[in-house]
C-alpha positions as CSV (number, residue, x, y, z in Angstrom):
1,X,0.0,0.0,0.0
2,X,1.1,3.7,-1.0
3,X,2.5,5.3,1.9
4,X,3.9,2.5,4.2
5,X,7.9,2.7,4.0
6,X,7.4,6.1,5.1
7,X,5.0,5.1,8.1
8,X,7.2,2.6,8.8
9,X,9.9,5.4,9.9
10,X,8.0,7.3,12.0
11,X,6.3,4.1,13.5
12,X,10.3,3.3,14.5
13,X,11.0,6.5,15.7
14,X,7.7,6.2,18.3
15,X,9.0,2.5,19.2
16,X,12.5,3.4,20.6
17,X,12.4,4.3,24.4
18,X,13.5,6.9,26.3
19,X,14.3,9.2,23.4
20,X,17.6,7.2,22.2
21,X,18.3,7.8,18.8
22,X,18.0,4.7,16.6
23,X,20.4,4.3,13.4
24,X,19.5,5.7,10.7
25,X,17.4,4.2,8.1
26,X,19.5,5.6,4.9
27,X,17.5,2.6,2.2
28,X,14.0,3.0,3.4
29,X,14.4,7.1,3.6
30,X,15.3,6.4,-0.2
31,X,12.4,3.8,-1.0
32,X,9.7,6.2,0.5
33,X,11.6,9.0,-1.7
34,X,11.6,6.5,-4.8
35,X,7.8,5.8,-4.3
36,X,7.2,9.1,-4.0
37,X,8.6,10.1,-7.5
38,X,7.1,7.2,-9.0
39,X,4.1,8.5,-7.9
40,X,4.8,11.9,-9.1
41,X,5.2,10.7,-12.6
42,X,2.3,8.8,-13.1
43,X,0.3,11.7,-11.6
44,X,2.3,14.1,-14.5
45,X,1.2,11.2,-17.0
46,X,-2.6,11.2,-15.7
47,X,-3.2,14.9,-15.3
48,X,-2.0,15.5,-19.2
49,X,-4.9,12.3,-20.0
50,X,-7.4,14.4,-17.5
51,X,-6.8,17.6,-19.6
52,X,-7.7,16.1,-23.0
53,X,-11.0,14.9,-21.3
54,X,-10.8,11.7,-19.3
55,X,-12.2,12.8,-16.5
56,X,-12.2,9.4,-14.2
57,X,-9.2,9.8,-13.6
58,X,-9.6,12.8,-11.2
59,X,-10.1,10.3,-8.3
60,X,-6.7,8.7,-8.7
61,X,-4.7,11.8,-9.4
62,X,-6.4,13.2,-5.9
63,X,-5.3,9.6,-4.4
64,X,-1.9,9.5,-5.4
65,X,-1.6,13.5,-4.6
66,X,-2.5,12.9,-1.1
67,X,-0.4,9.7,-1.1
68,X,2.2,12.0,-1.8
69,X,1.3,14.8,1.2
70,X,1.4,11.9,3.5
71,X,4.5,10.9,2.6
72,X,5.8,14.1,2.7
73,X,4.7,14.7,6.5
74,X,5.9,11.2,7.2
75,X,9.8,12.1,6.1
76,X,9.6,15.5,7.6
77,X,8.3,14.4,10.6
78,X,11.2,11.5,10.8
79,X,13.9,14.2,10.0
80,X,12.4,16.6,12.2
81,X,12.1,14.2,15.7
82,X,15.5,12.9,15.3
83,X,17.2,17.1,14.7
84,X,15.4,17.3,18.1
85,X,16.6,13.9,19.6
86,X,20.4,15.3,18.8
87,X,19.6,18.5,20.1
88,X,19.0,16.6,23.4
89,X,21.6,14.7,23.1
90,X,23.8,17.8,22.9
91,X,22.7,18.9,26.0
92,X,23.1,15.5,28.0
93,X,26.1,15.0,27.0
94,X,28.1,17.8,25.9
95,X,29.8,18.5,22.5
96,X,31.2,15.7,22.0
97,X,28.4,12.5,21.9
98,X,29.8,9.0,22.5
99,X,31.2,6.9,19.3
100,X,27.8,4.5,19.8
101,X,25.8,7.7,19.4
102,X,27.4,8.7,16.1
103,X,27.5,5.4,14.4
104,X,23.8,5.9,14.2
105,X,23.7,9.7,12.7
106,X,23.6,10.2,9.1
107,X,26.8,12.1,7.9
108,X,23.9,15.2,7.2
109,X,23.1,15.2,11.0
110,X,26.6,14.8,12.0
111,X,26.9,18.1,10.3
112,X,24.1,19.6,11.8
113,X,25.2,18.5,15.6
114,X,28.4,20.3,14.8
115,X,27.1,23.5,13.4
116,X,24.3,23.1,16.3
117,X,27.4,22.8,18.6
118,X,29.2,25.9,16.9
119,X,25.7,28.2,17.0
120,X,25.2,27.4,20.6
121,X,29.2,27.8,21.8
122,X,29.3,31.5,19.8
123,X,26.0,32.5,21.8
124,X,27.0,31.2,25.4
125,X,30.5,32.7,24.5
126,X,28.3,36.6,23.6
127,X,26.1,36.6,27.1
128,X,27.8,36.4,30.3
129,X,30.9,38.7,30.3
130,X,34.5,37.8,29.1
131,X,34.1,34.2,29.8
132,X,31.2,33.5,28.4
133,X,27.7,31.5,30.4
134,X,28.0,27.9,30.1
135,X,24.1,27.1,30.2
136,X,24.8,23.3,29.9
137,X,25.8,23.2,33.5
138,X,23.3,23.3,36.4
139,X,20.2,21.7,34.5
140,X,19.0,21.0,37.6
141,X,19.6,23.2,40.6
142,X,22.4,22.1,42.7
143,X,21.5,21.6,46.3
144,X,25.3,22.2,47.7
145,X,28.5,23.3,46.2
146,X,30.3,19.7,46.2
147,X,29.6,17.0,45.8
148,X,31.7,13.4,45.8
149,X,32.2,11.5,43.1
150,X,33.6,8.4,41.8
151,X,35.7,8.0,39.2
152,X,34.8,5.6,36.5
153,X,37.7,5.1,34.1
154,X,40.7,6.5,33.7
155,X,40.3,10.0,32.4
156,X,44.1,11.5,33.5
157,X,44.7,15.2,34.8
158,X,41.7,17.4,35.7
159,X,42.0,21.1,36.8
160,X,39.8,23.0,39.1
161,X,39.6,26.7,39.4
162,X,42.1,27.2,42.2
163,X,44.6,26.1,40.2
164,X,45.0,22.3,41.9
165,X,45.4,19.2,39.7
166,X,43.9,15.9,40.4
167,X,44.6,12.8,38.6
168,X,41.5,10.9,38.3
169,X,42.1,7.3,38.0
170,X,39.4,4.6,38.2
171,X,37.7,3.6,41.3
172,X,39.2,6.9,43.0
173,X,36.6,9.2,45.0
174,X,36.9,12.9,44.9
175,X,35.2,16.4,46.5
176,X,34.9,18.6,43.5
177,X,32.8,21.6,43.1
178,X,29.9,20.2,41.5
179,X,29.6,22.5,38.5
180,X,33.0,21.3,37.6
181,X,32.0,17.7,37.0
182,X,29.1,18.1,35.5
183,X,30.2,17.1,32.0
184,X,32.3,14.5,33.0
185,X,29.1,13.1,35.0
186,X,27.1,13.0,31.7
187,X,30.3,11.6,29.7
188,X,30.3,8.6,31.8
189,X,34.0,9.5,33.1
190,X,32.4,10.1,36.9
191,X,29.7,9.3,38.8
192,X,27.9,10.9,41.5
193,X,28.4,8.9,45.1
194,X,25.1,9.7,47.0
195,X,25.4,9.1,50.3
């Protein structure tokens, strides 16, 4: 039936949980795009036959022009839901998304994230004074200063304000000011001990 490669997308998009990105479906974007020419074209054909009089074919030029409209919604509602998954994703985990993320962006998206990443950086850099406002930390206020954490992996040298280095190494635990960690929280390089 006209118009089901392109459901099928956005039926996939609703089935993943928790607003994970799926991979993307490169050969059935293309089908529902192939389908959609094909049904361009015999519409062309049928409209130039409608014009010299044959009439009954009205119906299935309106048929096949609405099969088209649906389509149309279909993809732009697939390429729109996952510009606004990685816009999420940007904020949960920073500019750079893990490797398992990116595996499943188009090279397009990839793009976008990037210029995304650039438009946001340039405007966080223009509010805020000299140093800019970093508005990807604090999503949720803080309810003290510090916090303790625990390092995951290896991650090497990490410098706080005061100038102090600390090697975090896995399985070490750390006081850090919390607005500091942050980003390495949502990385997946520390985790937050609650006691």
């Amino acid at each position: 039936m006209a118009g089901e490669r392109a459901v099928g997308l956005v039926r996939e998009l609703h089935r993943t949980i928790g607003g994970s990105l799926p991979p993307f479906r490169t050969e059935e974007l293309r089908q529902a795009l192939e389908e959609m020419r094909a049904l361009y074209e015999q519409n062309q054909a049928d409209v130039s036959e409608a014009k010299s009089g044959r009439t009954d074919l009205i119906f299935l030029i309106r048929f096949r022009h609405c099969c088209l409209l649906r389509n149309q919604r279909c993809i732009l509602a697939y390429l729109y839901d996952r510009l606004l998954r990685i816009r999420a994703l940007r904020w949960e985990y920073g500019s750079v998304l893990p490797n398992a993320i990116q595996f499943h962006m188009s090279a397009e998206e990839v793009e976008w994230f990037n210029r995304y990443k650039k438009s946001l950086a340039a405007y966080m850099k223009s509010v805020g004074g000299e140093e800019g406002l970093d508005l990807t930390q604090d999503i949720k206020p803080p309810k003290s200063l510090y916090i303790e954490v625990r390092c995951l992996r290896d991650y090497g040298e990490f410098e706080i304000d005061d100038g102090t280095t600390i090697l975090l190494k896995k399985n070490s635990q750390h006081f850090l000011p919390r607005w500091k960690c942050e980003q390495l929280i949502r990385q997946g390089v520390l985790e937050h001990i609650l006691s």
